[in-house]
C-alpha positions in Angstrom: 6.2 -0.4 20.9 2.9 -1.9 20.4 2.4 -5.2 18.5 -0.4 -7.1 18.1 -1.0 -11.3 19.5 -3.8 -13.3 17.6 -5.3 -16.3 19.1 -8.3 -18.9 17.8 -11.3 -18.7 19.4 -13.7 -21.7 19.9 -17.1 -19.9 20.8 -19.8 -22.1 21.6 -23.4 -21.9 19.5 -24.7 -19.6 22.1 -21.7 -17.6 21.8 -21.7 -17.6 18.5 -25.3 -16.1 17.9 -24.1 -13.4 20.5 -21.2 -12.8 18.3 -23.8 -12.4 15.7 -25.5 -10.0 16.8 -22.6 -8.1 18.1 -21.3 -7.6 14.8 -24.8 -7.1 13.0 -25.4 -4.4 15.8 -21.8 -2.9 15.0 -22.6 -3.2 11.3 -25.4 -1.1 11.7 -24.1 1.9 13.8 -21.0 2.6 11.6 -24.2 2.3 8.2 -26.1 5.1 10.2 -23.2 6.8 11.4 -22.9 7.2 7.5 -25.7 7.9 5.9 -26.3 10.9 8.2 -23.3 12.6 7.1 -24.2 11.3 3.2 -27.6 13.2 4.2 -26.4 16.1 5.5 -23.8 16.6 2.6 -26.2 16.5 0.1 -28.9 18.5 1.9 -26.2 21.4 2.6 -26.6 21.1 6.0 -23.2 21.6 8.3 -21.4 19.1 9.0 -22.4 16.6 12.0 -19.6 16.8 14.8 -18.9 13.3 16.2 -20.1 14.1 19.7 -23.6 14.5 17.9 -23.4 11.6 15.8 -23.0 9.7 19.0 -26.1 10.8 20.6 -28.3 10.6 17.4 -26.8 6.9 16.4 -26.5 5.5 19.9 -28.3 7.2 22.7 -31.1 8.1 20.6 -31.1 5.1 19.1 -31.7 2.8 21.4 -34.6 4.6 22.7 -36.5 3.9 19.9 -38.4 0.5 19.1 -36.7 0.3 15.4 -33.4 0.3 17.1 -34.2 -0.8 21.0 -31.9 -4.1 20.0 -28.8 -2.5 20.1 -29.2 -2.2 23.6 -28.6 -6.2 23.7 -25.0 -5.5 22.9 -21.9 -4.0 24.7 -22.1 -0.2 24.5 -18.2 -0.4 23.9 -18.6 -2.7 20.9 -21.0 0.8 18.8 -18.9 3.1 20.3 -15.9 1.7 18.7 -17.7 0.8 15.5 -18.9 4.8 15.6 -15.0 5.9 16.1 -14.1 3.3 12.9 -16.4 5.4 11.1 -15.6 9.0 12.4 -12.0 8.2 11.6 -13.1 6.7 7.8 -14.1 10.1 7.6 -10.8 11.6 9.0 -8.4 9.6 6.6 -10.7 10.7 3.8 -10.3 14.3 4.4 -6.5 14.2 4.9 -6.1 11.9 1.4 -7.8 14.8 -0.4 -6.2 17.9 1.5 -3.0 16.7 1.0 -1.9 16.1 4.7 -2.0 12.1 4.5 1.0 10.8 2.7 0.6 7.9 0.3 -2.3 6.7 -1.7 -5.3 8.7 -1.2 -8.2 6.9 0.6 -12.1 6.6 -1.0 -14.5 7.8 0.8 -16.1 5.4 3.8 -18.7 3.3 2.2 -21.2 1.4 3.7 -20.7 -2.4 5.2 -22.4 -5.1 4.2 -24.1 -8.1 6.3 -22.8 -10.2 3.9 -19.1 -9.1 3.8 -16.8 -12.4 4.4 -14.7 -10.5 7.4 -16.7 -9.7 10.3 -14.8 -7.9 13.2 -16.2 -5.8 16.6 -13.1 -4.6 19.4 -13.8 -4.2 23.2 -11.5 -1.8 24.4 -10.5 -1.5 28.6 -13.8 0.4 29.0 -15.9 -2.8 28.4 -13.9 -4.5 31.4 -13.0 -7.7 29.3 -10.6 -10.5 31.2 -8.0 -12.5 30.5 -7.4 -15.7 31.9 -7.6 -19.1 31.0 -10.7 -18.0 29.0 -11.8 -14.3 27.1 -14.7 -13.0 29.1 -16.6 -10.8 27.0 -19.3 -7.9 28.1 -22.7 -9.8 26.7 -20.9 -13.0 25.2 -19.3 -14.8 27.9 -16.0 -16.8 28.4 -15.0 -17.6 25.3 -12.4 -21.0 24.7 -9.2 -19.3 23.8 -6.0 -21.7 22.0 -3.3 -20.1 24.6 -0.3 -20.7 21.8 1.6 -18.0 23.7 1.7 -15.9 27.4 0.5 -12.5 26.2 3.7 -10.5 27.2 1.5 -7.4 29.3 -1.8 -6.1 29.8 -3.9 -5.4 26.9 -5.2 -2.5 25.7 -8.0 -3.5 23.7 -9.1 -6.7 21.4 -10.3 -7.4 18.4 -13.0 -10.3 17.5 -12.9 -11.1 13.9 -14.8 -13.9 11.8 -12.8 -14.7 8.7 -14.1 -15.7 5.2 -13.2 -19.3 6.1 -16.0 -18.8 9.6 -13.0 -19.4 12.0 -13.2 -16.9 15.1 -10.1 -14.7 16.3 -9.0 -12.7 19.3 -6.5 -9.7 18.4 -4.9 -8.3 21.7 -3.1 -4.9 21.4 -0.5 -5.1 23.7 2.6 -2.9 24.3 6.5 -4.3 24.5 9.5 -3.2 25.3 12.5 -3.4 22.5 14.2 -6.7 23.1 17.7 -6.1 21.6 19.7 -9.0 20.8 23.6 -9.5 20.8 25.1 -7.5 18.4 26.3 -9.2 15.3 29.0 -8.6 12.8 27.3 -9.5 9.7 25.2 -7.2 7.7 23.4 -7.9 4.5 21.5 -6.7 1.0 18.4 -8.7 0.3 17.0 -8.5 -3.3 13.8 -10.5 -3.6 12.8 -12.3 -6.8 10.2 -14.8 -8.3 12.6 -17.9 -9.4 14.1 -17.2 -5.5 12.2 -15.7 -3.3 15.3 -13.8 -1.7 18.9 -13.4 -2.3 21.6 -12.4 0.5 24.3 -10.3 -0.3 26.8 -13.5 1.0 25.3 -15.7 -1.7 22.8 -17.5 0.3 19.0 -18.3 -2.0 16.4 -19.0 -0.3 13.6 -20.5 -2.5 10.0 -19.3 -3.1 7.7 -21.9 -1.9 5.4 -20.7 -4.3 2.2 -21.4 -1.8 -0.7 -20.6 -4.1 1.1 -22.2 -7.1 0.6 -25.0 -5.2 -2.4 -24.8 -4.3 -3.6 -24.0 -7.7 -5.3 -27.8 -8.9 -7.3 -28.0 -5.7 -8.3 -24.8 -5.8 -9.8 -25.1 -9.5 -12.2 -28.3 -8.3 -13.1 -26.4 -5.8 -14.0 -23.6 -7.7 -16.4 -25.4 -10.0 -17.6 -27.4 -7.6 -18.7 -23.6 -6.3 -19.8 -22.3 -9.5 -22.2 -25.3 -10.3 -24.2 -24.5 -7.0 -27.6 -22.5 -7.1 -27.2 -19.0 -6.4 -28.7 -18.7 -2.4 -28.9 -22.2 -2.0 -27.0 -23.6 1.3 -25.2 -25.8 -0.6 -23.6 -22.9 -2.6 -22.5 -21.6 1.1 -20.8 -24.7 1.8 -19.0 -25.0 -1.4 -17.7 -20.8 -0.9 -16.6 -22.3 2.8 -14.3 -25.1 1.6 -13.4 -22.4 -1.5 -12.3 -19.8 1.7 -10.9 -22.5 3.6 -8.7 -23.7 1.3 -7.5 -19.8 0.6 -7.3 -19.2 4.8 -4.6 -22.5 4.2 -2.3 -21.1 1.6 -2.2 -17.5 3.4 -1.4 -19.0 6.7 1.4 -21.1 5.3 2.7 -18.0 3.5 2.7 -16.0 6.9 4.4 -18.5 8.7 6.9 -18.8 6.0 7.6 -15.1 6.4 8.0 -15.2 10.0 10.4 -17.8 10.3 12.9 -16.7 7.2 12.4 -12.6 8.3 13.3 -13.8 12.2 16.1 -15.5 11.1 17.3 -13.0 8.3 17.1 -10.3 11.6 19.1 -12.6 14.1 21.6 -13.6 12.2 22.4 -9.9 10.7 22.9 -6.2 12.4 22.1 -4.1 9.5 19.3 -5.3 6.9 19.1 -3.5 3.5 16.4 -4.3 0.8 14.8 -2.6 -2.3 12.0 -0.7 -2.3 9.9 -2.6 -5.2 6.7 -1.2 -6.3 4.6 -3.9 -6.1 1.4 -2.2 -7.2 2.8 -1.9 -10.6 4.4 -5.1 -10.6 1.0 -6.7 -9.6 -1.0 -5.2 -12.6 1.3 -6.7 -15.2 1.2 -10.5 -16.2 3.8 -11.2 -13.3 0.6 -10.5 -11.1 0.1 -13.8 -10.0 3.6 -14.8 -8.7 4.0 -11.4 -7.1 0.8 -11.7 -5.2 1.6 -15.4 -4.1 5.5 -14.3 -2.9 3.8 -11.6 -0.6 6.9 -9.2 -0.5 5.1 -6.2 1.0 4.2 -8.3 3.9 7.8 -9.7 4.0 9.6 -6.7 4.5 7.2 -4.6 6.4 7.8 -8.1 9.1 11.7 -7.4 8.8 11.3 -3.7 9.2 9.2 -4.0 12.9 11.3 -6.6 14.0 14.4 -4.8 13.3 12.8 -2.6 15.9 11.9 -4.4 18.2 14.9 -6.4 18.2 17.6 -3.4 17.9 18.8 -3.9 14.1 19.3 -1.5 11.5 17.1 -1.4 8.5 17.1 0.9 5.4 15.0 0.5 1.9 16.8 1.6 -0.8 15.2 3.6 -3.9 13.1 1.5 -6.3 15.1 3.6 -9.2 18.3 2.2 -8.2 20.4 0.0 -11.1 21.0 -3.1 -8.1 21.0 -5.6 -11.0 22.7 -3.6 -13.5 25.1 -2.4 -11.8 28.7 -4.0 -11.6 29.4 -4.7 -8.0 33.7 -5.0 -9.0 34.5 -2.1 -10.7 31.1 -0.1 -11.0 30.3 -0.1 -14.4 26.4 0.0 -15.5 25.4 -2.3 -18.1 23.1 -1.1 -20.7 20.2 -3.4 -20.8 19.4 -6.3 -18.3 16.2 -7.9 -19.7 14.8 -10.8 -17.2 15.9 -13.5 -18.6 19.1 -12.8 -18.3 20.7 -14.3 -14.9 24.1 -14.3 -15.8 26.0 -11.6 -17.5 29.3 -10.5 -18.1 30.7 -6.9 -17.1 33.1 -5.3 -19.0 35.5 -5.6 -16.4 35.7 -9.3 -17.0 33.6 -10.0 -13.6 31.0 -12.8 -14.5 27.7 -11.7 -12.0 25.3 -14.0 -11.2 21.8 -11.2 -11.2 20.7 -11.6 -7.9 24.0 -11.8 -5.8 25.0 -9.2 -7.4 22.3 -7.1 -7.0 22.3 -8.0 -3.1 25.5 -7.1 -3.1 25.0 -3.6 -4.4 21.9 -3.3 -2.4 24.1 -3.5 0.9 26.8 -1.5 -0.7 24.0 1.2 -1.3 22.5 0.6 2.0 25.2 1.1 4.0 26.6 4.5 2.0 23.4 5.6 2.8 23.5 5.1 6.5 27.0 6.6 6.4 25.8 9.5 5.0 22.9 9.7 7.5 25.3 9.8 10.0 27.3 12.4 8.9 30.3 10.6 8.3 32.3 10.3 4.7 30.1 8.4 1.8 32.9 8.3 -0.9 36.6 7.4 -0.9 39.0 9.8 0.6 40.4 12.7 -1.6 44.0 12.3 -2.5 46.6 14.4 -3.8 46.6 13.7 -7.7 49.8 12.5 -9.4 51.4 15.1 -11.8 50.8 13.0 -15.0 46.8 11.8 -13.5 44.7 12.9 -16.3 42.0 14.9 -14.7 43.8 15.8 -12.3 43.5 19.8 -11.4 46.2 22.3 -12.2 48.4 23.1 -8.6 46.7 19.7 -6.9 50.5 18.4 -6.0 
């Protein structure tokens, strides 16, 4: 499978003006790459193949004096950017005929020299290296943080600039599964606000509630950047310490995930969680805390390593009654209003919410994979007693 291995680049100033221009260069190409086929749609004109696009965009190009600077750049770095475009286009079409599953994508729109995220990928046609430094086509070797051996050859890398001006090097690389020893325990997670996730054996872990915490420094910070003179330099130093401080929280929020989704996938051979839509969740007045817990992120981690690492994992429908639903003798309760934590079944069984719906989230999850495998989801039939009400007539 292929995974991807981020390291922080330390680009000298020359380097940095080369990254520049990369990306200005890149910005450009993917803008003309656009506006032809804007043109051309609105002109009636057929539709411009990609092959054409690249001559007109690129070769073309650089043969004239308006565009004789993109020359100064690696010829991998606008052929990429063209193909980023191209497939814009590609997605677009499939959202709208139906063939691309999920929300439909808007169509490609133009980038902006002034867009916080800056990113240009050299691919093995541009002959980058690897070594104690990245040497890029046109840039040079570039100071890499080595946190890591890269475990192959990569395919291609990304260099991004973030909001926060830090530089990064994204390596595609591809890996083989790495299955671990097989464990005996299995578990239901149901993720929460007050905890961030329940196991199905009882275990909490708590939401560290990054951005929550980050809240009162953020606010000085935020009209320490709305006091400042539109265009003025200090206005672009306060929006850097404002992105900075945001770069913080999301990075401790990632490494929180990594370390409680690695160890939820060691320690368990089948994972089970709910399948929560968050994009509802995140337009009511919840949005805050459901943006700040990250869940998405979470479980898409748990489901790729799980993967790679030879576990079982299953989502269960969104529509299923996990919290209402009595894990002892089945029952469904008729309301179960957020405030409530603890409640009583009919049965006599006091739940506590989440455990219990953890528990029926594994129960579910592992029906499911039962049934998957064609193997018996409910209990066995038996032969009815004579006096079993219900029972059907000639049973014994």
């Amino acid at each position: 499978m292929q995974l991807r291995y981020s390291f922080r680049l330390d680009p000298s100033p020359g380097q940095r003006i080369a990254l520049a221009k990369a990306f200005g260069c890149a910005r450009v190409v993917f803008n003309d790459a656009l506006a032809l086929r804007r043109h051309a749609h609105a002109e009636g004109l057929p539709f411009i193949s990609d092959g054409e696009l690249s001559k007109r965009v690129i070769t073309h190009a650089k043969q004239h004096p308006e565009r004789a600077w993109l020359g100064e750049v690696s010829a991998v770095v606008l052929q990429q950017a063209l193909a980023d475009a191209c497939m814009a286009y590609r997605n677009f079409f499939a959202g709208i005929s139906g063939r691309r599953k999920g929300p439909k994508p808007a169509p490609p729109r133009f980038r902006s020299r002034k867009d916080l995220r800056q990113a240009i990928r050299f691919t093995r046609n541009a002959r980058f290296k690897v070594g104690e430094k990245l040497s890029l086509p046109k840039i040079g070797d570039v100071a890499v943080r080595w946190s890591r051996a890269l475990p192959s050859e990569p395919s291609s890398v990304t260099v991004i600039k973030d909001a926060a001006g830090r530089y990064f090097a994204s390596f595609v690389v591809e890996i083989a599964e790495q299955e671990l020893p097989e464990a005996e325990a299995e578990t239901g997670i149901d993720l929460g606000l007050g905890h961030f996730a329940v196991l199905a054996d009882g275990r909490k872990i708590g939401s560290p509630r990054f951005l929550r915490r980050a809240e009162k420094k953020l606010r000085k910070l935020q009209k320490r950047l709305s006091r400042k003179e539109k265009g003025s330099k200090n206005r672009a130093k306060a929006r850097l310490q404002v992105a900075r401080q945001h770069a913080k929280v999301a990075d401790a929020r990632r490494e929180f995930h990594h370390q409680t989704s690695t160890q939820i996938i060691r320690d368990n051979q089948a994972v089970f969680v709910e399948d929560l839509a968050v994009n509802g969740l995140a337009r009511t007045k919840l949005a805050k805390s459901v943006h700040d817990a990250g869940w998405s992120s979470f479980v898409a981690m748990l489901e790729y390593k799980a993967k790679l690492y030879g576990r079982a994992f299953a989502r269960i429908g969104r529509f299923f009654p996990s919290s209402k639903l009595c894990s002892e003798c089945g029952a469904i309760a008729e309301a179960m209003p957020l405030g409530v934590r603890e409640w009583a079944c009919v049965c006599g069984t006091v739940h506590d919410r989440d455990v219990n719906a953890a528990i029926n989230i594994l129960a579910d999850g592992r029906a499911e994979r039962l049934n998957a495998s064609g193997g018996q989801v409910g209990p066995p039939r038996a032969v009815a007693r004579p006096g079993e009400r219900g029972s059907l007539r000639g049973a014994a």
